[in-house]
C-alpha positions as CSV (number, residue, x, y, z in Angstrom):
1,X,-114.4,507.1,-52.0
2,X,-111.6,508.4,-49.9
3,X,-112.2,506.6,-47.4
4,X,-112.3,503.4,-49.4
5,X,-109.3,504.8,-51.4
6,X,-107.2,504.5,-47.9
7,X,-108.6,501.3,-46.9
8,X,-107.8,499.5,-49.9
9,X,-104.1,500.9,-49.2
10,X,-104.0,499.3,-46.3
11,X,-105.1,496.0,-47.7
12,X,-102.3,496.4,-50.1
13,X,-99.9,496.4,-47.7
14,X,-101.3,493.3,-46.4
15,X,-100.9,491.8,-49.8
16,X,-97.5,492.4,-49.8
17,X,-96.4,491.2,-46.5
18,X,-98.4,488.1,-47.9
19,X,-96.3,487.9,-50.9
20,X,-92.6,487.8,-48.7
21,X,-93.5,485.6,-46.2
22,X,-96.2,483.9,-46.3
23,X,-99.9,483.5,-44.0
24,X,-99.3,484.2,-40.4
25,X,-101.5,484.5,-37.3
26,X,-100.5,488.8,-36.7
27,X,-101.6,488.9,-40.8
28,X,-105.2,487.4,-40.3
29,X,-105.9,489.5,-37.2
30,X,-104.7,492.3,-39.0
31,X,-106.6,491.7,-41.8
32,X,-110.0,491.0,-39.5
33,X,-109.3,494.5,-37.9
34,X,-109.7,496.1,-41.2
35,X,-112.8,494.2,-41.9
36,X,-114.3,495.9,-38.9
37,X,-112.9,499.3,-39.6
38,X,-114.6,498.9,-43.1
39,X,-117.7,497.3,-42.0
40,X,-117.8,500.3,-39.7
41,X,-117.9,502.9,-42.5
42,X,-120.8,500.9,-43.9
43,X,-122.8,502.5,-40.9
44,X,-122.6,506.0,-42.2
45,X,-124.3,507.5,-45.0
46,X,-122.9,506.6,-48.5
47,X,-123.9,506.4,-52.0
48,X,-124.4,502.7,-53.8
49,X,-121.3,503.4,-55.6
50,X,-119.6,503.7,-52.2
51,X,-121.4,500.6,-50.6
52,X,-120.8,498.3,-53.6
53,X,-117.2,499.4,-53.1
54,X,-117.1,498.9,-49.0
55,X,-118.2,494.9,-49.5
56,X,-116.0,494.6,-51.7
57,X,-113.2,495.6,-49.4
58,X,-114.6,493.6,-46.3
59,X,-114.4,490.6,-49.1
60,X,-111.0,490.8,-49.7
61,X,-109.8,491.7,-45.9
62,X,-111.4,488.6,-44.7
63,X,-110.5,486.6,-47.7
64,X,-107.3,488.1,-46.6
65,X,-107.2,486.6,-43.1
66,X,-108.5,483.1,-45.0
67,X,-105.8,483.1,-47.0
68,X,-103.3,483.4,-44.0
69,X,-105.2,480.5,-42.1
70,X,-104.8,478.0,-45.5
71,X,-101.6,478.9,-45.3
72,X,-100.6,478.1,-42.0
73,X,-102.9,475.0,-42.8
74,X,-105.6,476.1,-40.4
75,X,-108.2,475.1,-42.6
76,X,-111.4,474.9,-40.6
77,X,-110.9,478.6,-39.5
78,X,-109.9,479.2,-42.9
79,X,-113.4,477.6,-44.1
80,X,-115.5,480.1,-42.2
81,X,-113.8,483.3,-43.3
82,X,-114.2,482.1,-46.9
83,X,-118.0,481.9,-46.0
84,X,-118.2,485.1,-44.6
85,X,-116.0,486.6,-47.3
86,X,-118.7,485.3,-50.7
87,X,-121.2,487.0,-48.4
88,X,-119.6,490.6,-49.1
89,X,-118.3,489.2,-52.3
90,X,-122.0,489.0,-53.4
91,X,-123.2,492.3,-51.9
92,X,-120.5,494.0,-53.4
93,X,-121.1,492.4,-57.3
94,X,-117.8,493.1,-57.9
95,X,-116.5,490.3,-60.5
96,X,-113.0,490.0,-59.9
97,X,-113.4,489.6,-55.8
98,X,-116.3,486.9,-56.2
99,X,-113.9,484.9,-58.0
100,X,-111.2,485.3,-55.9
101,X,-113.7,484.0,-53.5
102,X,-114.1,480.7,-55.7
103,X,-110.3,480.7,-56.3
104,X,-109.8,480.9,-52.9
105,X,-112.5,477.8,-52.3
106,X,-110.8,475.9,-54.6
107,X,-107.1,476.0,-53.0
108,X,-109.1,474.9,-49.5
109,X,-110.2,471.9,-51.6
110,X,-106.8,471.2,-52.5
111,X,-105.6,471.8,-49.3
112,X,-108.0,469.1,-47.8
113,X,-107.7,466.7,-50.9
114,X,-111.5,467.4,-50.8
115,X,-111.1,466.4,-54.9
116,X,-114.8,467.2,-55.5
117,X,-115.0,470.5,-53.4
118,X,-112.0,471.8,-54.9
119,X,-113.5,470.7,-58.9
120,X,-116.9,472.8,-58.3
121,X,-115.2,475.9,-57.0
122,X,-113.3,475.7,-59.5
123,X,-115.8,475.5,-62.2
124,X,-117.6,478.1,-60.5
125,X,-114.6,480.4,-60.7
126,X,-114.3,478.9,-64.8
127,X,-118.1,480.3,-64.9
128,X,-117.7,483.7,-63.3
129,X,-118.6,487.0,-65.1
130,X,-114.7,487.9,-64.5
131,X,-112.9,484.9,-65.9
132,X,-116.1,485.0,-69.0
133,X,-114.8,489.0,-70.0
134,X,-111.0,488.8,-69.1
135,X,-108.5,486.1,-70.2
136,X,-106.1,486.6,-66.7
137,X,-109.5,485.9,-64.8
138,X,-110.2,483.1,-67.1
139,X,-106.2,481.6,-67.0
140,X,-106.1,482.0,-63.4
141,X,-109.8,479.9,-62.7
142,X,-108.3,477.0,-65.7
143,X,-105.0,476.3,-63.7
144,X,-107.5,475.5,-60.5
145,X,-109.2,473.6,-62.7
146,X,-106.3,472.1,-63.7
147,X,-105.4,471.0,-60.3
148,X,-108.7,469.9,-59.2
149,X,-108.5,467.3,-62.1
150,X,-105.3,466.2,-60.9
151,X,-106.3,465.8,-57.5
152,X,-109.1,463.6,-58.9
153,X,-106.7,461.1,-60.7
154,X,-107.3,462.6,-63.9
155,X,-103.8,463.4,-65.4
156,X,-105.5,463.8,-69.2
157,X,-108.0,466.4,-68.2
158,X,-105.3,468.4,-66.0
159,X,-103.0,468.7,-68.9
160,X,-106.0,469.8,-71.3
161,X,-107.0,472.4,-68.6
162,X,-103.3,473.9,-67.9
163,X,-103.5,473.9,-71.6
164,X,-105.9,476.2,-71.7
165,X,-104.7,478.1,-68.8
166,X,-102.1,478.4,-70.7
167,X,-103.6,479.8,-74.0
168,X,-105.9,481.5,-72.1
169,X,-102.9,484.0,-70.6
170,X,-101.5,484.2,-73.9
171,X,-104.4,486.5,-74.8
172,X,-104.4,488.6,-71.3
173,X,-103.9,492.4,-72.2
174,X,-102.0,494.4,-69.6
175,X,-104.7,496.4,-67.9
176,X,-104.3,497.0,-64.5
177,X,-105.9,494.9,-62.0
178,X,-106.4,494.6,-58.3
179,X,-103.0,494.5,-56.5
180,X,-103.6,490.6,-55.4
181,X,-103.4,489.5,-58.9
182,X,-100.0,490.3,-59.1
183,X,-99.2,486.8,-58.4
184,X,-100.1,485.3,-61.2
185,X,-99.0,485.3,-64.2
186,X,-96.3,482.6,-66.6
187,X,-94.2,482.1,-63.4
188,X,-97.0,480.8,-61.4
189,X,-98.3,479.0,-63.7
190,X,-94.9,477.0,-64.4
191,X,-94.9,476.7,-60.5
192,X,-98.6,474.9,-60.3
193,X,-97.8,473.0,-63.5
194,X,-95.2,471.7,-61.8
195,X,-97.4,470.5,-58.9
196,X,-99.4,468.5,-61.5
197,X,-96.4,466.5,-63.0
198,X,-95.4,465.6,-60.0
199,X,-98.4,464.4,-58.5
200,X,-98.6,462.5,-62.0
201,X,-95.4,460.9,-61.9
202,X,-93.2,463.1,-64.4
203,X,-90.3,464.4,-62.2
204,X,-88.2,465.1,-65.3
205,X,-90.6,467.5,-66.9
206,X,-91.9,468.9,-63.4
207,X,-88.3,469.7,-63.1
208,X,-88.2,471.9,-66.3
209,X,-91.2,473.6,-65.5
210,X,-89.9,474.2,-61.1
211,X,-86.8,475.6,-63.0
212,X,-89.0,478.3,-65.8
213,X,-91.1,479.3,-62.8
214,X,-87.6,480.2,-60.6
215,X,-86.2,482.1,-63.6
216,X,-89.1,484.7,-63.5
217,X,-91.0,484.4,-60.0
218,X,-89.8,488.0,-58.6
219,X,-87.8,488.3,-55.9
220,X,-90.2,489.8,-53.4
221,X,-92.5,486.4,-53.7
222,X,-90.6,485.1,-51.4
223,X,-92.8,482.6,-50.5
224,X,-93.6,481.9,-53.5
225,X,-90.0,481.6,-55.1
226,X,-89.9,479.0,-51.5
227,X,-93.0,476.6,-52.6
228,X,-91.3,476.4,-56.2
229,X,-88.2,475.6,-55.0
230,X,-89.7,472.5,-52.6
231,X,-91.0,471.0,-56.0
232,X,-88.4,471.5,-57.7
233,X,-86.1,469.6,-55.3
234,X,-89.2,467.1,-54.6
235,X,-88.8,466.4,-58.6
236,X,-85.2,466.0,-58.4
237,X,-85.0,463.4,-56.0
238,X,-87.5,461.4,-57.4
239,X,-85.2,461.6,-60.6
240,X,-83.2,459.8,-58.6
241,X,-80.6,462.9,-57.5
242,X,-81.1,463.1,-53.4
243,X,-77.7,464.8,-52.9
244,X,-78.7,467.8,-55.6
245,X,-82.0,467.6,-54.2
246,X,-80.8,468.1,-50.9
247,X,-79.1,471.1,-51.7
248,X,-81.7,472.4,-53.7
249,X,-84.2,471.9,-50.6
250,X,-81.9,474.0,-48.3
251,X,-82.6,477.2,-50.3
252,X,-86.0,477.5,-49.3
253,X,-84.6,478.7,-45.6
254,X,-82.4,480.8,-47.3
255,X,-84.9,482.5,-49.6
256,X,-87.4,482.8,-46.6
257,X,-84.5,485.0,-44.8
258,X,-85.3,483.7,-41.6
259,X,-89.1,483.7,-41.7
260,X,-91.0,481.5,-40.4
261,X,-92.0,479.0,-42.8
262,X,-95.9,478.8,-43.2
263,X,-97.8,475.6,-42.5
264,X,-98.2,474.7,-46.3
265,X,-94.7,474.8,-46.9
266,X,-93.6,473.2,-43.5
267,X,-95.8,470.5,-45.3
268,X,-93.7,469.8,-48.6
269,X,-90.8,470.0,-46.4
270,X,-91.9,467.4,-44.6
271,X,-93.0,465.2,-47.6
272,X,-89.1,465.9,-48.9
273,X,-87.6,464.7,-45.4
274,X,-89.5,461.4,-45.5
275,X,-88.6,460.7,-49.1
276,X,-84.9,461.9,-48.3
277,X,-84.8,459.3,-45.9
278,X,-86.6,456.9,-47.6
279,X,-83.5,456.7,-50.1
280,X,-80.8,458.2,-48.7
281,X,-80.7,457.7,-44.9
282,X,-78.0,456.9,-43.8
283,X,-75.6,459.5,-46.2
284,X,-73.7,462.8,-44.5
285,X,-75.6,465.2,-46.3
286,X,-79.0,464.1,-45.5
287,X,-78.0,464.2,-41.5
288,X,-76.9,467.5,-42.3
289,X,-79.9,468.3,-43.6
290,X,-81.8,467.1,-40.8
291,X,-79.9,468.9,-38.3
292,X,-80.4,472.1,-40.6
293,X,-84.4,471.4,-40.5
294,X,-84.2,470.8,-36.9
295,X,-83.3,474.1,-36.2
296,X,-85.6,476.0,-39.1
297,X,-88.5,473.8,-36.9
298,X,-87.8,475.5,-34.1
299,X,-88.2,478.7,-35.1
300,X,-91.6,480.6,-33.5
């Protein structure tokens, strides 16, 4: 167990550089290169205890380096590490990793606008033995379900859902839990209700909810605190604001501190330019704004 004791620090680590900036090509071959290192200990002598414990790990390395390639929006890569990954999920009968698995299934669904891929790995993570005995388990696999339903055009069963995703968190105790949890929690799930309103046409109230989610997303999610703030300037100018969304838009460099900006963001950001210019093209600050995203592009 010492041995899996310092691999899971390493994957830690990994979390963490997740959580500042984001999926990145070094992160998922970093995160492969564990895999191996763990699947290597598999090789030697070890109780079940141990085993169970080392496919567990190789789970959440490669769901790791899966989780890097949806965020850089290479999904078909991303598609065959979260494959191999419910493979050692499995073998390892860990609950809280094979649901991470199906959490993870579900975000590539959302990712392709694959509406009924993303609604069945979502149920599946609704079903599993971890979101059945804990309420965070249960919260987190509801707000996916939440968004699958929304995805599908289905603005009435995505509210009762995040309803429940809601209550459901309500009753979460604070045990610890595995270190990429740390995510989620009210913050996160202001952030992905936001998502949902506007996808559903309720800027005002996707606003509100952008703005709760930015009050308690912690500073080190810098990523996250980024994808928050793109829908909460994507639900200000449809309000009808372009020069406050404008402004609100340039933060997102400014949080990233000179990151590159993963794939899934790069993608909001370029659903806010179009928009911008759809309705304000021809103003001074949206020129400065694409002179300012000109040069974020070019970064490596």
């Amino acid at each position: 167990m010492s041995d899996v004791a310092r691999a899971a620090a390493v994957m830690n680590g990994l979390v963490e550089a997740d959580d500042r900036h984001g999926g990145h090509t070094s992160l998922a071959t970093t995160a492969l290169e564990g895999r191996a290192r763990v699947l290597e200990l598999q090789q030697r002598n070890a109780s079940e205890r141990v085993r169970r414990a080392l496919y567990a790990l190789a789970a959440e390395y490669t769901t790791i380096a899966a989780w890097s390639c949806i965020d850089q929006r290479d999904l078909d890569v991303a598609q065959r590490h979260l494959h191999e990954s419910s493979t050692f999920a499995g073998l390892s009968q860990d609950p809280p990793t094979v649901m991470r698995v199906w959490v993870n299934l579900a975000i590539l669904g959302y990712q392709r606008q694959n509406g009924p891929h993303q609604l069945a790995a979502a149920q599946a993570a609704t079903a599993s033995r971890a979101a059945r005995r804990d309420p965070f388990y249960g919260s987190m696999s509801r707000v996916r379900l939440a968004l699958a339903h929304s995805t599908l055009g289905d603005p009435r069963a995505a509210k009762r859902a995040l309803g429940a995703a809601q209550d459901t968190l309500g009753r979460a105790s604070e045990d610890e839990r595995p270190r990429w949890t740390a995510f989620y929690g009210p913050a996160e799930l202001h952030h992905l209700a936001a998502i949902i309103l506007n996808q559903h046409g309720e800027p005002a109230e996707a606003e509100a909810r952008a703005h709760r989610a930015l009050a308690k997303i912690p500073a080190q999610f810098q990523r996250n605190r980024a994808l928050a703030t793109c829908q909460l300037a994507l639900a200000q100018l449809r309000q009808g604001e372009p020069e406050q969304a404008t402004a609100t838009a340039a933060t997102v460099f400014t949080i990233m501190d000179g990151a590159p900006l993963p794939g899934r963001m790069r993608t909001l950001i370029g659903d806010f330019h179009r928009d911008l210019f759809r309705l304000a093209p021809s103003t001074t600050y949206a020129r400065d704004w694409a002179d300012r995203m000109r040069e974020e592009w070019s970064r490596a």
